[in-house]
VMD Tcl script that draws the C-alpha trace (Angstrom):
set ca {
  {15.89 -6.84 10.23}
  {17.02 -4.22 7.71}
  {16.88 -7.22 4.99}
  {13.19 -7.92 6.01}
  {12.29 -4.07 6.16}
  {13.91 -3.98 2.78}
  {11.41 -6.77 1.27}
  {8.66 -4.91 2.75}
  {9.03 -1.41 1.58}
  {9.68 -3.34 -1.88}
  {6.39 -5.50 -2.21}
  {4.48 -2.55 -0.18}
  {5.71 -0.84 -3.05}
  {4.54 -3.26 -5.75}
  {1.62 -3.01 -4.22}
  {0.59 0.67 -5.99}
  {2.22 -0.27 -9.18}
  {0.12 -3.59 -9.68}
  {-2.61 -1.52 -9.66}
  {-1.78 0.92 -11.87}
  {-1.01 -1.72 -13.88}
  {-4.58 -2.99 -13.38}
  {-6.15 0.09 -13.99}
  {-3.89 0.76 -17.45}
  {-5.67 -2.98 -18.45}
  {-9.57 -1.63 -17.90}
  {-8.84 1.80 -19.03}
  {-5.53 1.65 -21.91}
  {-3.97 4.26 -19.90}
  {-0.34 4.93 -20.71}
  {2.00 3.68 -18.47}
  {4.24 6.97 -17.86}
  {1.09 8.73 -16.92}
  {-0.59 6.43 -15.05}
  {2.79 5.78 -12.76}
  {2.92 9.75 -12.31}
  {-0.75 10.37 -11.51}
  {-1.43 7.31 -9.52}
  {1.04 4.87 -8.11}
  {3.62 7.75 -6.86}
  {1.46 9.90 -5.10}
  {0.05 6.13 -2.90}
  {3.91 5.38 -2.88}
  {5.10 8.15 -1.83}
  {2.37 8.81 0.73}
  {2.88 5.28 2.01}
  {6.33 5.69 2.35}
  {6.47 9.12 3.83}
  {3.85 8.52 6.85}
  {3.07 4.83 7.00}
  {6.31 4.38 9.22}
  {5.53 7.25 11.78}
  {2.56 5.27 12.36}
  {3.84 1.36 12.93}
  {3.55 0.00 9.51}
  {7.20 -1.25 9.41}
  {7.79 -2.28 13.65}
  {8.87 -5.77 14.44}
  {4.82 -6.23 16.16}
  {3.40 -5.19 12.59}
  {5.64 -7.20 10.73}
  {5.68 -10.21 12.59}
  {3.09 -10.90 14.67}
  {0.72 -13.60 13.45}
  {-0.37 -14.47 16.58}
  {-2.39 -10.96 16.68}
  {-3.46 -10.91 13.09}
  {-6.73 -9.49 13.35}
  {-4.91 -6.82 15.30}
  {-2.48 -6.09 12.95}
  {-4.23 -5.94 9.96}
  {-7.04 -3.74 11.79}
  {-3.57 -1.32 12.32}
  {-2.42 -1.91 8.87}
  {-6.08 -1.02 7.31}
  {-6.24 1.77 9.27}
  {-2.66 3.14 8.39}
  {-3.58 2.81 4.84}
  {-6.78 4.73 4.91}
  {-4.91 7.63 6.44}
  {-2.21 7.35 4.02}
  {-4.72 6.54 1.41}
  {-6.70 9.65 1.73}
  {-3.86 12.23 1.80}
  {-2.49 10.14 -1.96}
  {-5.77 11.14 -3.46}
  {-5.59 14.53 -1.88}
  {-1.99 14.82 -3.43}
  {-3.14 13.41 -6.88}
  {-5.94 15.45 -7.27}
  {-3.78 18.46 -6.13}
  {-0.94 17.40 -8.81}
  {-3.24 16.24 -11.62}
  {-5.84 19.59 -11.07}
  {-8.26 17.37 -11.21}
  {-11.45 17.14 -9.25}
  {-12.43 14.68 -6.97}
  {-14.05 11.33 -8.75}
  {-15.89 9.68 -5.53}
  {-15.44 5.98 -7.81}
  {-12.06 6.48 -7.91}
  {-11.30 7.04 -4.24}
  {-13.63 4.18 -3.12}
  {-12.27 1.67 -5.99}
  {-8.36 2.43 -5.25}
  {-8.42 2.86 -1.71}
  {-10.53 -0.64 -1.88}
  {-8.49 -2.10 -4.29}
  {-5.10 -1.32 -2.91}
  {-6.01 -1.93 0.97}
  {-7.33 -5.52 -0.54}
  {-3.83 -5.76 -2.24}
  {-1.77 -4.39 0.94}
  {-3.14 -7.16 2.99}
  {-2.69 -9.99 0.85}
  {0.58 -8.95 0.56}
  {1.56 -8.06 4.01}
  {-0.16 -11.86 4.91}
  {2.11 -13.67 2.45}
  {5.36 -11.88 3.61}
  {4.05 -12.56 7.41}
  {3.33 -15.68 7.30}
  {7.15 -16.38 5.10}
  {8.80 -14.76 7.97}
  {7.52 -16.81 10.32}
  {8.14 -19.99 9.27}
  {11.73 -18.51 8.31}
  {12.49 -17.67 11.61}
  {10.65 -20.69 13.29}
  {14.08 -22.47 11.79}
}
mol new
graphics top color blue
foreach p $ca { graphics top sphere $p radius 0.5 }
foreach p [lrange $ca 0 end-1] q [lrange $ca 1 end] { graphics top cylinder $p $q radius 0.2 }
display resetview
């Protein structure tokens, strides 16, 4: 189960930084600031409150019998965690608050989350259907 959690955390993780890297495409951002200013403060975020709130149990992970369920839990996890990131970035960058940016990352990276989380659900159960 460790193994599994493992893969999560890692592609959850992937998740933030394949946006960045999207958003360094449209905007020629470089990549050391675009890491600091945007994909640690969702990754770190995500990491730091996603588990008090279900993200990584065994009924989150695994259950594709419940999907709309789950990813209704997962969405809402990710707005939560979502919201405090672009709290923390704006606080860290001393920046103000760019209403296009919130709606197109939070957007963008919940639309990424799920994919993902789908793909890795769906693998582990036909892994452990064997």
């Amino acid at each position: 189960m460790v193994r599994i959690i493992a893969i999560v955390v890692f592609g959850d993780l992937s998740v933030f930084l394949a946006f960045v890297l999207f958003g360094m495409a449209e905007h020629g951002a470089g990549m050391n600031q675009a890491i600091l200013r945007t994909a640690l403060p969702f990754g770190i975020s995500w990491i730091a409150i996603s588990p008090w709130l279900g993200a990584y149990k065994e009924s989150t992970l695994f259950d594709s019998k419940h999907l709309a369920k789950t990813l209704y839990k997962l969405s809402l996890i990710w707005l939560i965690c979502g919201a405090v990131a672009l709290v923390a970035r704006d606080l860290l960058t001393d920046r103000s608050f760019i209403v296009a940016f919130a709606v197109v990352s939070i957007l963008t990276q919940w639309f990424l989350l799920i994919i993902w989380r789908c793909v890795i659900m769906l693998a582990a159960v036909r892994l452990f259907k064997r």
